[in-house]
TORNUZA-802698 format. One record per residue (C-alpha): x, y, z; residue in one letter. Coordinates in Angstrom, 2 decimals. Each point is the difference from the previous one (the first is absolute). Layout:
<rs>
R         x         y         z   resn
R         X         Y         Z      A
...
</rs>
This chain:
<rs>
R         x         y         z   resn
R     88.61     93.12    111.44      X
R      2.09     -0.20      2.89      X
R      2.74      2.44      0.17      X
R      3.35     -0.42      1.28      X
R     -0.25      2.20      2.87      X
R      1.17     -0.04      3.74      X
R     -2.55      0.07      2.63      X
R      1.02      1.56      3.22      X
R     -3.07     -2.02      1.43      X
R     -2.82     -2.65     -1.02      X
R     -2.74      2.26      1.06      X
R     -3.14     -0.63     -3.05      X
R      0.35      3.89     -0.21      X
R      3.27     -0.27     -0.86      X
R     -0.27     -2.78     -2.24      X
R     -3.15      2.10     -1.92      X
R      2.52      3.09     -0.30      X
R      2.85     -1.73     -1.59      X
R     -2.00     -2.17     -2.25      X
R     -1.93      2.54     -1.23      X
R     -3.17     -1.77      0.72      X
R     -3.12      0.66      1.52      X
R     -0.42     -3.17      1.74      X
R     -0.57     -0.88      3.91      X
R     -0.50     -3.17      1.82      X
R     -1.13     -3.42     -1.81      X
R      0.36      0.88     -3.45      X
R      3.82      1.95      1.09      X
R      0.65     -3.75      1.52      X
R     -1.10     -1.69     -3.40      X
R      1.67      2.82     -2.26      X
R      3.02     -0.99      1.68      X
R      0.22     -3.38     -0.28      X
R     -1.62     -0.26     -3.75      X
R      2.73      2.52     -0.93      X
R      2.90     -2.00      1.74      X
R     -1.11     -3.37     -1.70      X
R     -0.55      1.87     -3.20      X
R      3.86      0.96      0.10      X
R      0.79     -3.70      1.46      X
R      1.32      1.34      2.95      X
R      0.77     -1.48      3.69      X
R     -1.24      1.80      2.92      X
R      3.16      0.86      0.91      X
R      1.18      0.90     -3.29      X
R     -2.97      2.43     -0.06      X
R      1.21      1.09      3.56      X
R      3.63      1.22     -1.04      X
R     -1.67      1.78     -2.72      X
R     -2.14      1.93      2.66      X
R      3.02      0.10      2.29      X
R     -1.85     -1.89      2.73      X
R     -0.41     -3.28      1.87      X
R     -1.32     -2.74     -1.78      X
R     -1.90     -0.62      2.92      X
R     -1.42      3.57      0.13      X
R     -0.54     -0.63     -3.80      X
R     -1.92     -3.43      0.65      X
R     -2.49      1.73      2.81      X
R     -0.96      2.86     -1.90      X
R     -0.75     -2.75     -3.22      X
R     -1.83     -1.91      2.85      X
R     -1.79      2.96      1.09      X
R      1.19      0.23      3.24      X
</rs>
């Protein structure tokens, strides 16, 4: 479940900390984007939840 938390970067360590989860690379990339389309959720929408950049949202869902 993704929490409402602020992320003071978009770093995948980061991302594993505040979610709670375990998870690095490809399946942090898929996590992410099943999750947000479970919740029916934009990218951005996702984004202001993470207090980021939709963009820096969209290149860590791309894997980039």
């Amino acid at each position: 479940m993704i929490q409402n938390v602020a992320y003071t970067n978009s770093s995948y360590d980061t991302l594993r900390r505040n979610l709670g989860r375990n998870l690095g690379g490809e399946s942090m990339r898929v996590f992410m984007k099943q999750r947000r389309e479970e919740l029916g959720l934009t990218q951005q929408e996702a984004a202001d939840r993470a207090s980021m950049t939709r963009a820096n949202y969209a290149h860590i869902e791309r894997g980039r």
